[in-house]
N, C-alpha and C positions, 0 to 999 in steps of 0.2 A: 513474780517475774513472768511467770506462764502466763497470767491472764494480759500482762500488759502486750506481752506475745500476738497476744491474739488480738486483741484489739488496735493495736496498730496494721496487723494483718487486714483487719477488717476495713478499716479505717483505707488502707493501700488499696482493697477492692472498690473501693465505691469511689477512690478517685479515678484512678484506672479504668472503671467505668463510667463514669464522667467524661474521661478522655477519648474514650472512644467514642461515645454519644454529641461529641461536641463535634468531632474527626467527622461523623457520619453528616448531621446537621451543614458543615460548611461544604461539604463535596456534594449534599443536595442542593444547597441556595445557588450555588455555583453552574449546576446542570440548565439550568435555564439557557444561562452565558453560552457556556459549552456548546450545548445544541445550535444557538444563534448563527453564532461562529463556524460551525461546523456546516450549518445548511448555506450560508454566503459563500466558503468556500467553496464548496460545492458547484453549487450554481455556477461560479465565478471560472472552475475548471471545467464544467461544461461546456462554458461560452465562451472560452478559449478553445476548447475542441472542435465545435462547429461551426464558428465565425472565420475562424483563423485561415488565413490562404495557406495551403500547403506551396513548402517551395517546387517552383519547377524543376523535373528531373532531366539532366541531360541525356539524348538519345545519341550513344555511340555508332558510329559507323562499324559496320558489319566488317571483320577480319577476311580478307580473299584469304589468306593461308589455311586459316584453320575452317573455314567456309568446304575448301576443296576435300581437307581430308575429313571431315564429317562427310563427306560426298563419298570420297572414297572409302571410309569404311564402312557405310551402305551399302554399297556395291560387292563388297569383301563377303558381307554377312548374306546379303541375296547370292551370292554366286555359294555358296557352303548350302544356302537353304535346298539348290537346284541339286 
């Protein structure tokens, strides 16, 4: 009984090792793909980055209210300096 033990042990490593040799094999034939893929993207968000018009930003009109007290707390702080 021991030795069939071990020989289906054995028999379990070398598929097992198989299986990972094969796991290896398909994720290498694949890296070609991968890289292809990976470099067209690439590029592709590049040339979306630098082609691409950025939108125009709107320039708000300057607040009188808060315009003056930025004024006036210049004034506050220069007069504390004196």
């Amino acid at each position: 009984m021991d030795k069939i033990k071990v020989i289906l042990i054995i028999i379990a490593v070398i598929v097992g090792g198989l299986g990972v040799l094969a796991a290896i094999g398909l994720i290498y034939s694949f890296l070609n793909y991968i890289l292809l893929f990976g470099a067209i993207g690439l590029g592709g968000y590049i040339a979306l980055k630098v082609f691409a018009k950025p939108e125009p930003k709107e320039i708000k009109a300057p607040d009188p209210r808060k315009e003056i007290k930025n004024i006036q707390r210049l004034l506050d702080e220069y007069k504390k300096d004196q």
